[in-house]
N, C-alpha and C positions, 0 to 999 in steps of 0.2 A: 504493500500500500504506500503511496505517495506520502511523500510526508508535509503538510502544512504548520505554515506559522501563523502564531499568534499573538497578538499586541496582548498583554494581561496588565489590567492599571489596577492597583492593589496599593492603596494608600498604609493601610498596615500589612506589614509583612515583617518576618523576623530581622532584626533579631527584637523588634517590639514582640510583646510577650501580651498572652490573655486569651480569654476565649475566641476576641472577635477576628485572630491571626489562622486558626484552624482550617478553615475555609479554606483559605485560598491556597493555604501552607500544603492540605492534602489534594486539591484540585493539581495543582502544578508537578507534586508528587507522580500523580496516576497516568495525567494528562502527556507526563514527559516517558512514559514507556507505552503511550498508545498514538505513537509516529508523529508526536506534534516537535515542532520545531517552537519553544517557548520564549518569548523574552518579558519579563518583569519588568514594570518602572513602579516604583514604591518611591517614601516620601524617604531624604537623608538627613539624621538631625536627631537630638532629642527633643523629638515631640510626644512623647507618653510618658504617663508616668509608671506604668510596666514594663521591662526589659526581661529576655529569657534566652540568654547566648547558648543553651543547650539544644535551640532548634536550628541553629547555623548548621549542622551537620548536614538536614537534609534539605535547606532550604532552595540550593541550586544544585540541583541533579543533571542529571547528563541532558543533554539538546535544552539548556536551560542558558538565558544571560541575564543579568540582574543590571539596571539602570537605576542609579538613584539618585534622584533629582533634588539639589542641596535648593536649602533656602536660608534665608538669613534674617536675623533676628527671632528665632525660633523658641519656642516657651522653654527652657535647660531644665534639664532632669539628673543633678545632680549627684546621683546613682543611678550608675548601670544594673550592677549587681543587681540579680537577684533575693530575696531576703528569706533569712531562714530565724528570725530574731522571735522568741515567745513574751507576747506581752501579759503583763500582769492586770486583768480586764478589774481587780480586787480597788487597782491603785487611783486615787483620785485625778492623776495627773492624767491620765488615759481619754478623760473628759475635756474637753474647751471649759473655760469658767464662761457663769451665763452672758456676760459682761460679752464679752469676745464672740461668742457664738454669735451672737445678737449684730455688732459687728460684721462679723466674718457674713453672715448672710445679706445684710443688707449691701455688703460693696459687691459680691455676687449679682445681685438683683439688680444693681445700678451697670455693672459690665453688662449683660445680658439685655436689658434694656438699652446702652449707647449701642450695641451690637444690633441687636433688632430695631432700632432706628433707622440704620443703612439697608433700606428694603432690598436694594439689587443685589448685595450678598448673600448667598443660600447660607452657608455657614463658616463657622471662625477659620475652617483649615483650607479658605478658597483661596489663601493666598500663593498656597499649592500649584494655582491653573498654570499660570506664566513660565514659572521654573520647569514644570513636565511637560510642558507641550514645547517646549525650547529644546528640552532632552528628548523625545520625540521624532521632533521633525529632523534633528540632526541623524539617527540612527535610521529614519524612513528615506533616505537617500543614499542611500546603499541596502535598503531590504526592503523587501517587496511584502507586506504583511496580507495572509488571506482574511484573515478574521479579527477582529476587535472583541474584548471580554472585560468588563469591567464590575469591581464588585462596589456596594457602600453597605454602611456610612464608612465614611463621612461621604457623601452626595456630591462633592466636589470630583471626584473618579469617574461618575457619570458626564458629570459637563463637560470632561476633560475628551472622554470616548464621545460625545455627539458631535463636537468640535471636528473631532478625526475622520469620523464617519463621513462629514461635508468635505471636510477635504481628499481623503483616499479614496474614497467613493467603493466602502467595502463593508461586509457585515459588521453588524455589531449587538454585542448578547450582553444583556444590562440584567446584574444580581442583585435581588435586593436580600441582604439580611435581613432588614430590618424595616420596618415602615418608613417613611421619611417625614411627609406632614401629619400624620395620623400618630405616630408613634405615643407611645405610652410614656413613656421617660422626655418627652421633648414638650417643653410648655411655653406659648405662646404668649407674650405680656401684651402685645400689640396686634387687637384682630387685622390689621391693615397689612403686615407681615407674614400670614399665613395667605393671608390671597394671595400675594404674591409668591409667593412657594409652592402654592396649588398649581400657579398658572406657569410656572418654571417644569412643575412634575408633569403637567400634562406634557408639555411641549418633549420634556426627555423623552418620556413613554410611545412621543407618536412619531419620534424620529429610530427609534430601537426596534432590530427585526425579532429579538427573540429576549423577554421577558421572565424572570425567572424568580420565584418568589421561594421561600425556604419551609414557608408555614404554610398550611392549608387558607389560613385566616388572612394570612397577606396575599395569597395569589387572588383570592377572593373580591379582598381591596383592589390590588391592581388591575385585575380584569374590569370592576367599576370606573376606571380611569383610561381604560387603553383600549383605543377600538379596532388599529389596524396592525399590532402586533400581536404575533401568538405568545400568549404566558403558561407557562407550568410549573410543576413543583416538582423542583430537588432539594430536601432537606437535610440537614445537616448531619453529619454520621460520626462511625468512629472508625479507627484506625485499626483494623485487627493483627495487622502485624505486630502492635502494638500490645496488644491483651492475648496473650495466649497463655488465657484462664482455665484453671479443672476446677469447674463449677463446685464439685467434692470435696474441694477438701478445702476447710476451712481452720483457721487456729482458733480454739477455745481460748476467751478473756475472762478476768474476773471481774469487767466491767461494759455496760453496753456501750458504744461506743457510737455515736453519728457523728457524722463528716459533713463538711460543707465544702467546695471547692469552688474557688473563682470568687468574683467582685460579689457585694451585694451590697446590693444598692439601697439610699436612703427610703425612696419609695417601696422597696420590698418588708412591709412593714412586720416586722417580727413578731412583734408584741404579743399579739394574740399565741405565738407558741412559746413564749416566756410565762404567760400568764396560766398554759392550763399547764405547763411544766410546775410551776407556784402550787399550782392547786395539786393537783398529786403526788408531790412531797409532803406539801400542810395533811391528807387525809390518810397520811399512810400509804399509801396504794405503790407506791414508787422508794426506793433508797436512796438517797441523792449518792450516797458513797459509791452505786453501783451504774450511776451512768456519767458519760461524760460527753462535752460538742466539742468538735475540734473544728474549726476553722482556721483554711487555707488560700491567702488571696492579698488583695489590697487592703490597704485599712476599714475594721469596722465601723461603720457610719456612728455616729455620736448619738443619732436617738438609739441605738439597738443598745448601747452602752449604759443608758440612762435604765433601760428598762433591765437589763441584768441585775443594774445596785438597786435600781425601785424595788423587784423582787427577792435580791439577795443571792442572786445564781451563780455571781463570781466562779465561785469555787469548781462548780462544774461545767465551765465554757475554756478552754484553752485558743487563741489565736496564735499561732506559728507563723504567719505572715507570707508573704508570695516562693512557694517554691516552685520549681523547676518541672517541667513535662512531666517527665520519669520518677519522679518524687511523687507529683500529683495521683500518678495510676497507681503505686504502690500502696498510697493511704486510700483511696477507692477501694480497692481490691483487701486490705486488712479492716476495713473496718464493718461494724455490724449493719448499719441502715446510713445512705445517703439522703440528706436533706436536701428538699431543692423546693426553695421557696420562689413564686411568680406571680403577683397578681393582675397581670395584663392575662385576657381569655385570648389575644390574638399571638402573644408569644412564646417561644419554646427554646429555652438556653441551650447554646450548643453543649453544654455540659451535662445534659440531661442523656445524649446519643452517649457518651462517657462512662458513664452511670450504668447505662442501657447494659453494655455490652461487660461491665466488670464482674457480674455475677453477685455481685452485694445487692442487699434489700435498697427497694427505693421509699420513700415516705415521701409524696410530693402534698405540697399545701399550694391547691389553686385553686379558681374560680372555675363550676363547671361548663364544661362548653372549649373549656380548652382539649387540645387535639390530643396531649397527654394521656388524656381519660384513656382514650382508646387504644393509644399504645399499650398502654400498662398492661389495661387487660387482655389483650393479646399475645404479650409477651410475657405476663404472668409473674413478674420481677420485682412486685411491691402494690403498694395503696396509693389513692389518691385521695383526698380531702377537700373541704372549702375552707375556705378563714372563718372557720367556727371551733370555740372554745372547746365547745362538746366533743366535737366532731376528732378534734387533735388530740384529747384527754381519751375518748375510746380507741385511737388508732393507737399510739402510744404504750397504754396500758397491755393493749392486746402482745403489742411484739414482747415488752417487756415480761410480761407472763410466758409468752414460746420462748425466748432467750433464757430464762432464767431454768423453765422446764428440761428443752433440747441443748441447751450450751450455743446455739446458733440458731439463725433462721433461715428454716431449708427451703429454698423454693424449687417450682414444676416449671424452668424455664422453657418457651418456647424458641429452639435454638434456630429454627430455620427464618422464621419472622425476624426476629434480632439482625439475622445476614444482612435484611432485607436494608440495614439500616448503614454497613458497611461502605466508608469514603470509596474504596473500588468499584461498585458496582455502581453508587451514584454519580461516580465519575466517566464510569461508561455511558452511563445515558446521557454527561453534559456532551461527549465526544459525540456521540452519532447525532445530535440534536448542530453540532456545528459541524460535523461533515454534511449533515443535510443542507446546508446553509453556504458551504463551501465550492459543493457541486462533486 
């Protein structure tokens, strides 16, 4: 088979480190041993505040070139490193004083606002456009690109691919992670500024041949907004080469053990499972000596922190702070139930496909109607819940009772379903979806 190139713009890419690097990190992986000829342009700089130098390894594989379009005066992120630091969630300093917080939000809300004033800016990291399409067009004069691929957020990777798409006069397959004006986490201070973002997203939508949403709930969206391109769903998956799990065998602790892994966000509101954790310690029903949460990521948001001393759960919350890919599956894979809190019904964390495929229990706390529901139970790998007190107090209870009885919680995994969720295979489908495109 002939081999085809492809423009891939990928504003994070390693060695930026997080959930939202997966993607594209395992698309370029699969995409470069099914005859694609790949070039990367990502942004160069510290611009995140995650870094994870253990995915350098496989980040430029063979028919791969990496392009990385410097820019200047860039937000510095003064560690690189990764962090492996345990904080003491007991300690008051752990907390903003309210003085500060009070503060700290309101010069947020004042940036975000002079920002959303400047309506023709989509978003802060547009400063991006100039510098990649400079690096770009200098590399498109010596190669002849068949296809254009671009994933967001950040939404500036798409303006960057429509731009190309006029000029090369070639396909072009727009990813969305994530919602872009609809999103859940993105808030609008000025209704005047979402109009104009509506009328930017149509306009990407109606210049893009191939639409590609991650959630059922976002293609859904998108299809409401796009009337002459095809959209479909490829969701997000895991890496199996990565987990080569025996479901069997598991180490007995003499503590239950949940895991959290990746960012959580301020809006991922906890509380309610700090609050029936509160209650079944106060009734008995629970040992506080016998369980413990481990979180693994960015820093804890300052309300979740609030609610740990409100209720007194210090003592069994550990935060070990952002470790490394291969760190992250190991504590997946040893511990007893992964957490994965969400309250958007339209989203689904890439870390839940992670989760998916470790053979550990899941415990998710969502809203129903999210697409979760249905994995779970098909794949047979855990409970799902709503943000109800009762609802987390009886799921809770329950494992705790099977852990404490069986030493572990043995699930009836469905291992062929699970496949189903595998970056390989969903990588073969983004392949034939641009060879069809290619000719």
């Amino acid at each position: 088979m002939q081999k085809k190139k492809v423009l891939f713009i990928s504003y994070l890419y390693p060695p930026i480190g997080g959930g939202g690097v997966q993607r594209s990190l395992k698309f370029v992986k699969y995409l470069s041993r099914m005859d694609w000829d790949i070039t990367i342009v990502t942004v160069d700089g510290n611009v995140y505040d995650v870094y994870d130098y253990s995915l350098m390894d496989e980040a430029q594989p063979e028919n791969t070139t990496i392009i990385r379009a410097s820019l200047q005066n860039l937000k510095k992120n003064n560690s690189k490193n990764v962090s492996h630091n345990t904080t003491n969630i007991a300690s008051s300093d752990s907390i903003s004083s309210s003085r500060s917080k009070i503060l700290k939000q309101y010069l947020r809300w004042m940036k975000q606002l002079a920002f959303q004033s400047i309506h023709i800016i989509p978003d802060p990291s547009f400063n991006w456009y100039f510098p990649a399409l400079k690096a770009i067009r200098k590399i498109a004069k010596n190669t002849k690109f068949d296809i254009i691929y671009s994933t967001t957020l950040p939404i500036v990777s798409h303006f960057i691919a429509m731009r190309l798409k006029k000029n090369l006069n070639i396909p072009w397959v727009a990813d969305f992670r994530d919602l872009w004006t609809d999103n859940y986490y993105g808030h609008y201070l000025l209704p005047s500024k979402k109009v104009i973002d509506n009328f930017f997203e149509k306009r990407l939508l109606s210049y893009a041949d191939l639409v590609i949403g991650a959630t059922p709930k976002l293609v859904e969206n998108l299809k409401s907004k796009c009337s002459n391109a095809k959209v479909v769903l490829l969701t997000n998956g895991f890496d199996f080469e990565e987990y080569q799990v025996d479901y069997d065998k598991r180490e007995s602790k003499n503590k239950l053990c949940f895991s959290y892994t990746g960012r959580i966000y301020e809006q991922r509101n906890s509380s309610v499972l700090w609050n029936a954790i509160y209650e079944l310690i106060k009734e008995g029903t629970i040992d506080p000596s016998m369980i413990e949460f481990v979180f693994a990521g960015p820093p804890l948001p300052d309300n979740m922190i609030r609610d740990l001393q409100k209720f007194s759960l210090q003592n069994i919350v550990k935060y070990i702070g952002y470790i490394d890919s291969v760190e992250v599956k190991r504590l997946q894979m040893n511990s007893d139930i992964l957490l994965l809190i969400e309250p958007s019904i339209d989203a689904i964390p890439a870390k839940f496909y992670e989760y998916l495929v470790s053979g550990t229990f899941i415990l998710s706390i969502i809203p129903p109607g999210n697409f979760i529901y249905e994995i779970t139970e098909k794949a047979g790998n855990g409970i799902c819940v709503p943000f109800s007190k009762d609802y987390i107090k009886k799921a809770i209870m329950e494992c705790y009772e099977r852990w404490k009885r069986d030493g572990r919680l043995n699930l009836h995994v469905n291992h062929d379903y699970v496949m189903s969720f595998s970056r390989q295979r969903i990588t073969n489908r983004l392949s034939e979806y641009m060879r069809e495109l290619t000719g």
